[in-house]
C-alpha positions as CSV (number, residue, x, y, z in Angstrom):
1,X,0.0,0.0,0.0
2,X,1.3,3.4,-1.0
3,X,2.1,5.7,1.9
4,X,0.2,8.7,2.9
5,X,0.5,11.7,4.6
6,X,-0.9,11.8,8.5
7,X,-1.5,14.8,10.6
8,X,-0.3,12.3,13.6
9,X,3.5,11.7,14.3
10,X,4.5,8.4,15.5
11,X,6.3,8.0,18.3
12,X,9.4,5.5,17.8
13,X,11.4,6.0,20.6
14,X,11.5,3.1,23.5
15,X,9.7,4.0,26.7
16,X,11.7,3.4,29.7
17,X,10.2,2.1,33.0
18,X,9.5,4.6,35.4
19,X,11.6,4.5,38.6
20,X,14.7,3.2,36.6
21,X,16.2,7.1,35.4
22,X,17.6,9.9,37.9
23,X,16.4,12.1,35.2
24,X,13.0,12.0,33.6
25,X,13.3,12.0,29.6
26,X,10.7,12.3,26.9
27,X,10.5,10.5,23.8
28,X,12.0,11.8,21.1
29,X,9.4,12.4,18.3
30,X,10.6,12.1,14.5
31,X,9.6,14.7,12.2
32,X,6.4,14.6,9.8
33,X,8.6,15.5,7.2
34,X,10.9,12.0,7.7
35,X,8.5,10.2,9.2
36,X,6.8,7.3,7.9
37,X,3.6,5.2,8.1
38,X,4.6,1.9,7.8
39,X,2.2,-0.6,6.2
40,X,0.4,-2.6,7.5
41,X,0.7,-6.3,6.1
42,X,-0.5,-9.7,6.7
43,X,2.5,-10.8,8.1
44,X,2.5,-7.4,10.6
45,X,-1.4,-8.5,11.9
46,X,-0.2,-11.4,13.7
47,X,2.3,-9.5,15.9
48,X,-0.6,-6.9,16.8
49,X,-2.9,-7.9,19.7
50,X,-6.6,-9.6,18.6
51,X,-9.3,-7.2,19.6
52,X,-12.5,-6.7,19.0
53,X,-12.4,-4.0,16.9
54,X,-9.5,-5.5,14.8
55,X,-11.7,-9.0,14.3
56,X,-14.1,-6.5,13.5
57,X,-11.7,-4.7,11.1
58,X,-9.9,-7.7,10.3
59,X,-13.4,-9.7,9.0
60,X,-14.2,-6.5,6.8
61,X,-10.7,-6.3,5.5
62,X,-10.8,-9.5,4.5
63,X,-14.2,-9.5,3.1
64,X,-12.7,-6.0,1.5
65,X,-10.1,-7.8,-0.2
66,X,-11.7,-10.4,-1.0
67,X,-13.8,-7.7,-3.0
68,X,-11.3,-6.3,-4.2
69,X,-9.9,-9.6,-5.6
70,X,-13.0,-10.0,-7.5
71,X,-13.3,-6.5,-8.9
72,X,-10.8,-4.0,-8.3
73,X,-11.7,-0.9,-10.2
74,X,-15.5,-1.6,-8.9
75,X,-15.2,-0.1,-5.1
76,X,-11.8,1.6,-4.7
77,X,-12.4,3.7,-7.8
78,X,-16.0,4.4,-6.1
79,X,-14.3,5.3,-2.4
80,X,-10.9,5.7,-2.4
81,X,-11.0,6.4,1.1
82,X,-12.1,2.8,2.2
83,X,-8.2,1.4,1.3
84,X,-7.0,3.2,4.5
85,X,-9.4,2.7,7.1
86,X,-6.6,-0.5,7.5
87,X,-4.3,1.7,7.9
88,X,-6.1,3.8,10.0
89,X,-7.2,0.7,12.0
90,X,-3.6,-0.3,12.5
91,X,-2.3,3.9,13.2
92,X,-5.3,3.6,15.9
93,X,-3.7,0.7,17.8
94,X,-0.4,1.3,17.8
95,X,-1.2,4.9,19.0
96,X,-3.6,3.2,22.1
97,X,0.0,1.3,22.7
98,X,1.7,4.4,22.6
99,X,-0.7,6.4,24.7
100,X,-0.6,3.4,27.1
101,X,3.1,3.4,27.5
102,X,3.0,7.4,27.8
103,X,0.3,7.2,30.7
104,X,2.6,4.4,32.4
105,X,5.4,7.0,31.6
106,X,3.5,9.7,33.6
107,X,2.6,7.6,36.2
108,X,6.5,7.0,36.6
109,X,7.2,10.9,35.9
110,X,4.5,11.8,38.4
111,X,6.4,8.8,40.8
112,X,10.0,10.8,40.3
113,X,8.1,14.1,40.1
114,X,7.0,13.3,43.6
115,X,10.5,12.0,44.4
116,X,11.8,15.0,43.1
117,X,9.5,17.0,45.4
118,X,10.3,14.8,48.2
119,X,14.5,15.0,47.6
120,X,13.7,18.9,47.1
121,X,11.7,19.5,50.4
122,X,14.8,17.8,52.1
123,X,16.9,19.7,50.3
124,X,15.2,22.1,51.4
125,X,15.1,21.5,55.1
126,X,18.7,20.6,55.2
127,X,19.7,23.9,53.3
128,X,17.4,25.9,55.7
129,X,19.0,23.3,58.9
130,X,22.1,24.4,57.0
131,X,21.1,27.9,57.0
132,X,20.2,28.1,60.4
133,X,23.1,26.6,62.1
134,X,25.3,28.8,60.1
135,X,23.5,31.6,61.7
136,X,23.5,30.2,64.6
137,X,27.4,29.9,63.9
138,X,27.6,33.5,62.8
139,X,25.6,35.0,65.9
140,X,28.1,33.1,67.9
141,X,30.9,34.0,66.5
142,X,29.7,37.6,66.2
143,X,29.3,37.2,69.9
144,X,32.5,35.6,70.7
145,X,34.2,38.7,68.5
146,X,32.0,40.9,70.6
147,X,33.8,39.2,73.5
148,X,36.8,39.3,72.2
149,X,36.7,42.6,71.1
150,X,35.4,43.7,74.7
151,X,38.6,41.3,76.2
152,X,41.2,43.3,74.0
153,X,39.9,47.0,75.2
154,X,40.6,45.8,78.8
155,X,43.4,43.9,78.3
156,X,44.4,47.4,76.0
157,X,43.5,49.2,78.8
158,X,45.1,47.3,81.4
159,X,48.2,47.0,79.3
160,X,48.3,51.0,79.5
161,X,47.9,51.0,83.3
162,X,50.9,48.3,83.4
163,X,53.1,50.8,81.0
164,X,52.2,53.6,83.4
165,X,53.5,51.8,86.3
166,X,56.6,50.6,84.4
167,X,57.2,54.0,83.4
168,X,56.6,55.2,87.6
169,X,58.9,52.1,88.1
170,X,61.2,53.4,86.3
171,X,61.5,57.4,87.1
172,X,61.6,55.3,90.4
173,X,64.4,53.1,89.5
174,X,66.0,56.4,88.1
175,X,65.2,58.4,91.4
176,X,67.3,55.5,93.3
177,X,70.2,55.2,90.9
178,X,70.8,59.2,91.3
179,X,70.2,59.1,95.3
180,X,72.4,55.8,94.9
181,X,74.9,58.3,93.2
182,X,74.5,61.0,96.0
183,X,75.6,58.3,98.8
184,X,78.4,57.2,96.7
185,X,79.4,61.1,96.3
186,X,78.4,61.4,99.9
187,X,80.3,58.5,101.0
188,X,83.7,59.5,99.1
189,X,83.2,63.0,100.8
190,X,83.1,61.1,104.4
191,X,85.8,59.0,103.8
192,X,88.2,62.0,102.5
193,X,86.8,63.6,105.7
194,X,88.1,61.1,107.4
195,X,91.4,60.5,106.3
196,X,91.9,64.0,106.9
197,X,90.7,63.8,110.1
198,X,92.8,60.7,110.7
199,X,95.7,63.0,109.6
200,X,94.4,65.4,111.8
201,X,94.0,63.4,115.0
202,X,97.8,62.0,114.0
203,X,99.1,65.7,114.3
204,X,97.5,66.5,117.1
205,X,98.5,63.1,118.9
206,X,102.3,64.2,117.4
207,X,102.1,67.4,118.9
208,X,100.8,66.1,122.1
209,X,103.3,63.7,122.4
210,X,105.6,67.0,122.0
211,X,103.7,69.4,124.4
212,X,104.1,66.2,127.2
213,X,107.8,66.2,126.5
214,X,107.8,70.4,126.6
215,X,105.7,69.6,129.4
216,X,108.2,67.4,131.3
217,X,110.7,69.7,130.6
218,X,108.9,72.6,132.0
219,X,108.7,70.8,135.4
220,X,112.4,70.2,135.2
221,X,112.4,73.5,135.0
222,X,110.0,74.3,137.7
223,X,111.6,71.9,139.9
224,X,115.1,73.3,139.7
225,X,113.6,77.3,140.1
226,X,111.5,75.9,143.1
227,X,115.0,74.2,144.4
228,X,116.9,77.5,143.6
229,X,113.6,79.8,145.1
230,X,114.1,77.7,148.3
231,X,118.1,78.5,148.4
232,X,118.0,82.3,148.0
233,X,115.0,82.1,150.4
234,X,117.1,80.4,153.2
235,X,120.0,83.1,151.9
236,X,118.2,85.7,152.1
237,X,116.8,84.7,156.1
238,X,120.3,83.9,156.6
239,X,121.4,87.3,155.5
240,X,118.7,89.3,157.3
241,X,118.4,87.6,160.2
242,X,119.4,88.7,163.3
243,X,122.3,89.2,165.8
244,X,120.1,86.4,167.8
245,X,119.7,82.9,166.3
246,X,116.3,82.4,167.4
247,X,115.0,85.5,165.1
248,X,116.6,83.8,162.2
249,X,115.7,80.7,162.7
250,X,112.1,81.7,163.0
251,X,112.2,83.8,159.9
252,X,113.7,80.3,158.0
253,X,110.8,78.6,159.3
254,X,108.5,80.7,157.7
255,X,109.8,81.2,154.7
256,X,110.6,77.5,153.6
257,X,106.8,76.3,154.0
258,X,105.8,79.0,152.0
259,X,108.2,77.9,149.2
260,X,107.4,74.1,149.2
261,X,103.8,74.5,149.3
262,X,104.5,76.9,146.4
263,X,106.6,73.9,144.8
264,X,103.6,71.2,145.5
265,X,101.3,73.7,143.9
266,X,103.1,73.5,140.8
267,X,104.1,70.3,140.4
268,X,100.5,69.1,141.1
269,X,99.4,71.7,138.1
270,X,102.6,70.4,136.0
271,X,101.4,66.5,136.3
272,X,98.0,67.5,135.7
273,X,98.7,69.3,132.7
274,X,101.3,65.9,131.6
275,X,98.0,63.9,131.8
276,X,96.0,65.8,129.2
277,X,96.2,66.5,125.7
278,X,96.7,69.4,123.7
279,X,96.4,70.4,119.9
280,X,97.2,74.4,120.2
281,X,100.3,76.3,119.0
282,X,103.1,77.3,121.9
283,X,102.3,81.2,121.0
284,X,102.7,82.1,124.7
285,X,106.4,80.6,125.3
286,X,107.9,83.8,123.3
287,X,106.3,86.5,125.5
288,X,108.3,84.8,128.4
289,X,112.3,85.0,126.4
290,X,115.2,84.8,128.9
291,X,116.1,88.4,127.3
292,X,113.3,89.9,129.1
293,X,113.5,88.1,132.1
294,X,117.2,89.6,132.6
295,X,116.0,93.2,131.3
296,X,113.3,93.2,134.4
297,X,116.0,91.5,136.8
298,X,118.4,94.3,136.0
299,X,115.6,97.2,136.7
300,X,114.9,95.7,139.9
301,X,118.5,95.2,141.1
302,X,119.0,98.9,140.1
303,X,115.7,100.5,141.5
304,X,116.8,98.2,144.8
305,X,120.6,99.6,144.7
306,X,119.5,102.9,144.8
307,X,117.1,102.5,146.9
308,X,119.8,100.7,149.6
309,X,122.2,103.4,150.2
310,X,123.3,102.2,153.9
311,X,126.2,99.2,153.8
312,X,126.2,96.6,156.5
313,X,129.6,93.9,157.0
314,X,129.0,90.6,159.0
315,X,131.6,89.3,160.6
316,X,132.4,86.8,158.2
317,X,133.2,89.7,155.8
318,X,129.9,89.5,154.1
319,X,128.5,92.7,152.7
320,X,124.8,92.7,153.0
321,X,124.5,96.5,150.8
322,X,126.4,94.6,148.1
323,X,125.2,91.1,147.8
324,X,121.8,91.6,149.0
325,X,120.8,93.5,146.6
326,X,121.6,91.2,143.9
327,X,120.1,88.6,145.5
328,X,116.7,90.3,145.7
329,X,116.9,90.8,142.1
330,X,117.6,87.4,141.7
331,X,114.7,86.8,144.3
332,X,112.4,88.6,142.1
333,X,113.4,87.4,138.4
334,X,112.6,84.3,139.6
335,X,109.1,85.2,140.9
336,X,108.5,87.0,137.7
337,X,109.6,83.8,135.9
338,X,107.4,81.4,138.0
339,X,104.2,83.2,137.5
340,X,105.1,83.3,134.3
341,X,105.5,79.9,133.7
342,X,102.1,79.3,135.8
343,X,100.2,81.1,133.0
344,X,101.9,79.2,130.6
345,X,100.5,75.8,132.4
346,X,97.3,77.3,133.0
347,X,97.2,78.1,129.0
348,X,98.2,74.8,128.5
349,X,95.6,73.2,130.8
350,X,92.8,74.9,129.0
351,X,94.3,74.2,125.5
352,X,94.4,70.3,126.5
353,X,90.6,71.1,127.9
354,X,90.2,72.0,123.9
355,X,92.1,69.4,122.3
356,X,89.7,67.1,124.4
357,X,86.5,68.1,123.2
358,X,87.8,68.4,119.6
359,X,88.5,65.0,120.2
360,X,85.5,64.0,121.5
361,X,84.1,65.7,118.1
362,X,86.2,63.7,115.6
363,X,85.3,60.3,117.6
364,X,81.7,60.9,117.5
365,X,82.2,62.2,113.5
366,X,83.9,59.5,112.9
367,X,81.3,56.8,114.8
368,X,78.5,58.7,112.8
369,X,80.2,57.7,109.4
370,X,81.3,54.4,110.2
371,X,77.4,53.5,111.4
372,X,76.5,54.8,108.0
């Protein structure tokens, strides 16, 4: 049978089972242009299913043909559209197949359509789970930078309180390190002080060791005018004594306690004064020169010869207007000589009475600075 045109399209492609495909596909549907109706033939009937209808078509096809076998020009050439209703018949069954298979195919798509839905909604609900901790994840991170944040302002602030007090600690530290310097300064000032005054106390102890030895020669001294005061003393008794003993006897006997109480009086002073200390210059010893001692002996022996005009001869041959005199000068030189010398001890006791109390000074200076 020749082939005709059809407004329908067949559809060739296989139709796959629903359920089997992770994507849903569609038939793909040949053009009208290429597509074409294949004919139907005897051998074709016995692969299509026996319905009704095709008995029905099958009984007046083959009554049809049998027609047509008899006379052919009679009925075609009278209906020409009576050779396709086979055809037709045949189009009809195949396209109930096809519409078959393509309702099973929507029953699959609608079975992955829902499975599609079904994977989607828990896409979904994962994506907004997903969604949800990640916000939850962001608030709490946002909070812990909060936190953080918050954490470095006081540790920022507490880090500026810690530089303050290193700073204090070390204007501090600097403070020390100058008074530090001071004490050393103050220190090396003390111990100069005291090495001079070391020196110092070594002077004065040489020049009291000096002074004792003046000293001790001063009471030589004393000594021997006291022993030579004593002899013109018992002289002079023995020259103005008397023609009686008794008178000059008497007269002996005062003057020779006088002298040695006198002589006690000034060694007691003298050992006194050996005792102490001293740290003075002798400045007084050349007010009392030998020079002027014999300048005042020789106005008094003059003033006392002119004064004595009268001459008197023992019996011994001893002129008393002559020699006594003399010896009153003598007498009185060395009166003017021992109160001299008294000063000079009396000056010396109250330079000792110094040189103690400067002493007394330096030890406690020097106790001060060694307790420092």
């Amino acid at each position: 049978m020749p082939s005709t045109d059809s407004t329908m399209q067949s559809i060739s492609a296989p139709i796959l089972v629903p359920g089997t495909q992770q994507e849903p596909t569609m038939p793909s549907i040949s053009s009208p242009v290429t597509s074409n109706i294949p004919t139907v033939t005897n051998n074709h009937r016995a692969s299509l299913p026996i319905t009704r209808a095709s008995i029905h078509n099958g009984g007046s096809a083959s009554s049809s043909g049998a027609g047509v076998g008899n006379n052919t020009n009679s009925g075609l050439g009278r209906f020409p559209s009576i050779g396709n209703t086979k055809k037709l018949t045949v189009e009809n069954m195949t396209l109930k197949a096809k519409v078959t298979e393509l309702e099973r195919y929507v029953v699959g798509m609608k079975g992955e359509l829902m499975l599609f839905t079904r994977k989607s909604h828990t896409l979904q609900s994962e994506i907004k789970e997903a969604e949800d901790l990640h916000a939850t994840e962001t608030r709490k991170l946002e909070e812990h930078i909060n936190r953080c944040e918050f954490e470095l302002g006081a540790k920022v602030i507490e880090c500026e309180a810690l530089n303050d007090q290193l700073i204090e600690k070390e204007r501090a530290h600097q403070q020390l390190l100058q008074l530090l310097q001071e004490q050393e300064q103050k220190r090396a000032q003390q111990e100069q002080q005291n090495e001079q005054r070391d020196e110092k106390i070594k002077a004065l102890m040489e020049e009291n060791t000096r002074k004792d030895a003046l000293i001790n020669e001063l009471l030589k001294k004393v000594g021997h005018l006291g022993t030579e005061l004593l002899n013109i003393e018992r002289e002079k008794a023995h020259l103005e004594r008397d023609p009686s003993p008794t008178s000059a006897d008497t007269t002996m006997a005062e003057t020779t306690p006088s002298t040695s109480t006198h002589n006690l009086t000034i060694q007691t002073q003298a050992e006194e004064l050996s005792d102490s200390q001293s740290d003075s210059s002798l400045n007084a010893s050349t007010s009392t020169s030998p020079t002027t001692i014999q300048s005042e002996n020789e106005e008094c022996a003059l003033t006392h010869s002119d004064s004595t005009a009268t001459t008197f001869v023992n019996s011994v041959g001893y002129d008393v207007s002559l020699e006594h005199p003399k010896l009153l000068a003598k007498f009185q030189a060395l009166r003017i000589q021992h109160a001299q010398t008294s000063e000079y001890l009396e000056l010396l006791e109250n330079e000792n009475q110094e040189l103690k109390v400067q002493l007394l000074d330096v030890s406690n200076g020097s106790g001060t600075v060694a307790a420092h």
